[in-house]
C-alpha positions in Angstrom: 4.9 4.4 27.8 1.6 4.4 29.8 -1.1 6.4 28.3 -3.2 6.4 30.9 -0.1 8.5 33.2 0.5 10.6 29.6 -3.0 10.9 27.6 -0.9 14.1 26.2 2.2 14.3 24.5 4.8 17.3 24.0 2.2 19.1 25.6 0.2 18.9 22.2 -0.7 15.5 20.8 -3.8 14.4 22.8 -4.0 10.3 22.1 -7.7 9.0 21.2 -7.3 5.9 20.4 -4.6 2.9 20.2 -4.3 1.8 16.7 -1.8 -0.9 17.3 0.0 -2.7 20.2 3.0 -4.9 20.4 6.4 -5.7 22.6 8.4 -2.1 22.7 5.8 -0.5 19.8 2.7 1.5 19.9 0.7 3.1 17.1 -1.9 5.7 18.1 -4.1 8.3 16.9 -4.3 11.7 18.3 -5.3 15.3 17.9 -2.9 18.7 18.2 -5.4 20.5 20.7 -2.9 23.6 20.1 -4.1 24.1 16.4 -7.2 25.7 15.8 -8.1 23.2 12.9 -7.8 19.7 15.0 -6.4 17.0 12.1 -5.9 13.6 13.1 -2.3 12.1 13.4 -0.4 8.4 13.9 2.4 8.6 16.3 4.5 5.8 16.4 5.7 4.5 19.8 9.7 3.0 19.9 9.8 2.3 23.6 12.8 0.1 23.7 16.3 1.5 23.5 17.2 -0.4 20.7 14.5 0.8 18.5 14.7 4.4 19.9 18.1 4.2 18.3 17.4 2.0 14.8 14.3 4.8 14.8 15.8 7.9 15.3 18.8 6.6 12.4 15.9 5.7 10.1 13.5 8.8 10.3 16.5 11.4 10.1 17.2 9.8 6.4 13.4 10.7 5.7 12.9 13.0 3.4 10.1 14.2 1.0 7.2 12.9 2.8 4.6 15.4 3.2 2.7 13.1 5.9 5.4 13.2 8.1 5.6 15.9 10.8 8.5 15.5 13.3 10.1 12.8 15.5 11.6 13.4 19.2 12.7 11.5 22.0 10.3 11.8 25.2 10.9 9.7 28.6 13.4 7.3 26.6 10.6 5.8 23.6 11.4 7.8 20.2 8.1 8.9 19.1 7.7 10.0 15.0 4.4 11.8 14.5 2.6 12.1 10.7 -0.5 13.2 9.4 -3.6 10.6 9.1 -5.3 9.5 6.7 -9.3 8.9 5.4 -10.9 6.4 3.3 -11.8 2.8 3.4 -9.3 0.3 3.8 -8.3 -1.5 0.5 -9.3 -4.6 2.0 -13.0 -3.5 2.2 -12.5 -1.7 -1.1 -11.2 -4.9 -3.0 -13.2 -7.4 -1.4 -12.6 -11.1 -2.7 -14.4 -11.9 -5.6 -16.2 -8.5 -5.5 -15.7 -5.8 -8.0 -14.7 -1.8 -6.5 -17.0 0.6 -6.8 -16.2 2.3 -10.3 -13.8 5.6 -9.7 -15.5 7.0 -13.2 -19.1 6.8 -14.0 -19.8 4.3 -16.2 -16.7 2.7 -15.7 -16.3 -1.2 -16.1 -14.7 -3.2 -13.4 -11.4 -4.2 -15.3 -11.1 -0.1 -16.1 -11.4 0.6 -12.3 -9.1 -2.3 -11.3 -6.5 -0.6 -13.8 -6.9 3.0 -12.5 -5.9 1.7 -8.8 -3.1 -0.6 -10.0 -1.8 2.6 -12.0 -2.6 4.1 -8.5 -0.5 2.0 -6.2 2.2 1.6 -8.9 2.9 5.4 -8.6 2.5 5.5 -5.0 5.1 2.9 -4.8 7.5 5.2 -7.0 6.8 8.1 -4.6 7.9 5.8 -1.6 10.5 3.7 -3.2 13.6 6.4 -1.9 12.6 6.3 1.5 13.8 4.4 4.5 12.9 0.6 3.6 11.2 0.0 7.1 9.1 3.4 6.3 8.2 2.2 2.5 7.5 -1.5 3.7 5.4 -0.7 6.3 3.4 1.6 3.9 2.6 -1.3 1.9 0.8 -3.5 4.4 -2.4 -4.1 3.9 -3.6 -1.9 7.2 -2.0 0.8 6.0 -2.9 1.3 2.7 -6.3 3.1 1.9 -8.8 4.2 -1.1 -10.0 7.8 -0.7 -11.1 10.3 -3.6 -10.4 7.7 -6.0 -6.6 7.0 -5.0 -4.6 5.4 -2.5 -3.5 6.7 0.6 -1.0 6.1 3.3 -1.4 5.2 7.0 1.8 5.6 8.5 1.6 2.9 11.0 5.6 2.1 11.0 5.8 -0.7 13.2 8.8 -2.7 13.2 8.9 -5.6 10.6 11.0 -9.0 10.5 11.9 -8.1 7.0 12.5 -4.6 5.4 14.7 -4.8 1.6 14.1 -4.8 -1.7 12.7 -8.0 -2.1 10.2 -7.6 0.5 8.7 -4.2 -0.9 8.9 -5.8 -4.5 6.9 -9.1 -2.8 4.2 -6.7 -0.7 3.8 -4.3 -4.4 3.0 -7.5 -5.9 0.6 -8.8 -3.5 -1.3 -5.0 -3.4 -1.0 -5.4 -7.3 -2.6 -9.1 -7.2 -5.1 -7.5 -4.7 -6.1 -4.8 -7.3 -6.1 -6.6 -10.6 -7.6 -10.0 -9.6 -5.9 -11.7 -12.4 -7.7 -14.6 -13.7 -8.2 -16.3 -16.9 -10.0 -13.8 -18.5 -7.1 -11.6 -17.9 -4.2 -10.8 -20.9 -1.4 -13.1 -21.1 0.4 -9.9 -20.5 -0.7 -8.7 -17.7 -0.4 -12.2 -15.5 2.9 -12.3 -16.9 4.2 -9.1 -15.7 2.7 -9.7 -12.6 5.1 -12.5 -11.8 8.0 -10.0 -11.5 7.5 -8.9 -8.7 7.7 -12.8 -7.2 11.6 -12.8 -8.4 14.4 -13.5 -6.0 16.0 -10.9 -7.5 13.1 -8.2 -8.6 13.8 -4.9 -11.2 13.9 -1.7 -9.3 10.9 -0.1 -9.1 11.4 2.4 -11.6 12.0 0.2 -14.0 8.7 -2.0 -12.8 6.8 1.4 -13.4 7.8 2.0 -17.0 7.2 -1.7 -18.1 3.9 -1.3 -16.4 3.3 1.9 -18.2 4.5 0.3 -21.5 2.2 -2.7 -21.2 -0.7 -0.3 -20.4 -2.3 0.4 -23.7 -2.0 -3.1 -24.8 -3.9 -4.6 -21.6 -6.5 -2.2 -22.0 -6.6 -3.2 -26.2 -6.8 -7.2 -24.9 -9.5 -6.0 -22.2 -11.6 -4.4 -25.2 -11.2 -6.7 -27.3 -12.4 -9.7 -25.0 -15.2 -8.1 -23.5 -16.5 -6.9 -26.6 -16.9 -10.4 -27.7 -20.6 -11.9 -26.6 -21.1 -13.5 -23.8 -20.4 -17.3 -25.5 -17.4 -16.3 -27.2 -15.9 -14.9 -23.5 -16.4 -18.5 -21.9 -14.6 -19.8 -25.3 -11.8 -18.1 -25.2 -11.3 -18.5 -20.9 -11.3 -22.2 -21.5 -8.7 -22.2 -24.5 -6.8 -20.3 -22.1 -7.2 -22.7 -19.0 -6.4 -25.3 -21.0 -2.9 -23.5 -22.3 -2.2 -22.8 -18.6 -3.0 -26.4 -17.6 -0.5 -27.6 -20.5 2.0 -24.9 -19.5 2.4 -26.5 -16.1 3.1 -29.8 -17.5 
């Protein structure tokens, strides 16, 4: 579809940018110039006729999703339309090696870090009965995004190479490794439980959600308990546990 010969769509969805372009796929953003309050919205482009088809299958089994507004079929491409999003990106929120700004005041780092992996882990719950190619594509990195101290969803659906269980379970757990930055000041329990999600055959999601919930008040006991140590007594500890890691691998 050209946008320069179609700048508006359905006679309502005026483009204003391309978000995204690849072979038979186009994400963009545009504006409903027919409401009076002008939102922002991602329409996804399917321009072939094989992912018009795999498309319009996919988005009819969508339900529940208060982002998503409608999908139709105009000059052969399927186009599905949802609400945008605000906020940072979680990539410029949890920069390497930095620490997020805190969602509480007064908040420490690992307390923050917790908040939006209890985030994510209940935005993957919402998302976990949708279509897999809607709830994968929701957990890529450019789609995921930290506003009013949660996370959001850009629904950018482009096609993906892989779209199952194993691949949401593998893109959770790189969001949750994102979030956390487990290292070895971090409880044995949480690095542990992070692993799951690596497994060729992972848990359902709901039952990844209560065992995170489970292990919740005991990370945050081993976070109190470490960081209430001084400052020599941290560095202590982090080596014994390097060194248990280090014999581990042998």
């Amino acid at each position: 579809m050209d946008m320069t010969i179609f700048p508006v769509i359905k006679a309502k969805y005026k483009v204003t940018q391309i978000l995204g372009l690849r072979k038979d796929y186009t994400a963009l953003s545009a504006v409903n110039i027919i409401e009076r309050e002008r939102g922002e919205y991602i329409l996804n482009v399917y321009e072939s006729e094989s992912l018009s088809r795999r498309y319009a299958a996919i988005y009819a089994e969508l339900l529940h999703c208060p982002e998503f507004i409608e999908f139709f079929l105009l000059d052969n491409a399927l186009i599905a339309v949802f609400k945008a999003t605000i906020g940072k990106p979680i990539d410029d929120v949890f920069c390497k090696g930095a620490n997020p700004p805190p969602a509480a005041k007064g908040e420490a780092a690992w307390q923050t870090r917790l908040h939006y992996a209890e985030a994510l882990m209940h935005l993957a719950l919402t998302i976990s009965d949708f279509p897999l190619e809607i709830s994968c594509a929701a957990l890529l990195s450019e789609n995921l995004y930290v506003d009013n101290n949660t996370l959001q969803v850009r629904y950018a659906v482009s096609p993906l190479a892989a779209a199952d269980k194993r691949e949401f379970s593998y893109l959770l757990g790189d969001q949750m490794f994102k979030i956390l930055l487990p290292a070895v000041s971090a409880p044995k329990q949480l690095n542990e439980f992070l692993k799951k999600f690596y497994s060729e055959e992972p848990d359902s999601i709901t039952k990844l959600y209560s065992e995170w919930r489970g292990l919740l008040p005991e990370t945050i006991k081993a976070y109190n308990e470490f960081f209430a140590k001084t400052l020599p007594a941290r560095g202590i500890a982090v080596i014994k546990n390097t060194l248990k890691r280090e014999r581990r691998k042998k």
